[in-house]
C-alpha positions in Angstrom: 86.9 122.4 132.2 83.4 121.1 131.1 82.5 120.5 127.6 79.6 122.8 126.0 76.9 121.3 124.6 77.2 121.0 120.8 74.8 123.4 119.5 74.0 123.3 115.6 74.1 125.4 113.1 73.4 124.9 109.5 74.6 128.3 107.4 71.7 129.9 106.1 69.0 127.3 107.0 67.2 129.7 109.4 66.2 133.3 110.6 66.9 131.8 114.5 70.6 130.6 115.3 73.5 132.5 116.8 76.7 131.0 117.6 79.4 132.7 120.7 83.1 132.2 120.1 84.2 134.2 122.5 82.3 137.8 122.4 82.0 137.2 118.4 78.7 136.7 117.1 77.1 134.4 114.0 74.0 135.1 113.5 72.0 133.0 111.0 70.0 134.7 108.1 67.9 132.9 105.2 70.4 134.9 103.1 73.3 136.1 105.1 75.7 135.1 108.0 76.2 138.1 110.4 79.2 138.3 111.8 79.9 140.9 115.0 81.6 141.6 118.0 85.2 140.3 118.5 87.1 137.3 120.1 91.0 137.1 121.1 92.8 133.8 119.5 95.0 134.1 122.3 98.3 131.7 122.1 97.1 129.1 124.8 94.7 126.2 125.2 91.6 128.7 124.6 93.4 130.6 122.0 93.3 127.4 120.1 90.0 126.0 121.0 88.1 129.5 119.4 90.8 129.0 116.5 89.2 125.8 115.6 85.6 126.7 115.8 85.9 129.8 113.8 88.1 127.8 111.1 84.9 125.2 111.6 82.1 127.5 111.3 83.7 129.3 108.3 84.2 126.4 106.8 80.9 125.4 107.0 80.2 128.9 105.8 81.7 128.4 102.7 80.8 124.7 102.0 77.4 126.3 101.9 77.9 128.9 99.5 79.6 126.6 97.1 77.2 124.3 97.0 75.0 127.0 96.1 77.4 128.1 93.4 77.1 124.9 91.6 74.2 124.2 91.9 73.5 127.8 89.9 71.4 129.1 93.1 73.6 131.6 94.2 73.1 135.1 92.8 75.6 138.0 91.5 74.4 139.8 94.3 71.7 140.2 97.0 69.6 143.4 96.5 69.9 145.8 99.6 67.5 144.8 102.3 64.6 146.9 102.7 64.5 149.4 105.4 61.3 150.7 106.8 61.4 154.1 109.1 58.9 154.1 111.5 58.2 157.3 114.0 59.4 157.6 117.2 56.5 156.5 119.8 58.4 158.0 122.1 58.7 161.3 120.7 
């Protein structure tokens, strides 16, 4: 089995980044972590290997947002994020 290149990813630092574990998805936001798709933590080798980067990366997650939290920066709550509507060009 060959080792992946570590990749990094700093919660939060960025608009670019997007992690795979599995078929889940982190994508990086200035203010949010998206989180889709899904991954099996299977009871094998594998199983245990997307186990311990998930546990990683949402450790990292919240290390972030406390941080944030003490240092007063992090807000009650985000405002919704603005949605534009555009017409269909190919309409």
């Amino acid at each position: 089995m060959s080792k992946k290149k570590s990749v990094s990813f700093v919660p939060f630092a960025n608009e670019a980044d997007v992690i795979g574990i599995g078929d889940l998805m982190l994508e990086n936001r200035i203010d949010r972590i998206t989180i889709s798709g899904d991954v099996d933590l299977t009871a094998d080798v594998p199983g245990l290997a997307h186990a311990r980067r998930l546990h990683a990366m949402l450790g990292e997650i919240v290390a972030a947002l406390e941080a944030r939290e003490s240092s007063g920066e992090l807000p009650a709550q985000l405002p919704p994020p603005v949605v534009k509507t555009i017409e269909n060009p190919f309409a």
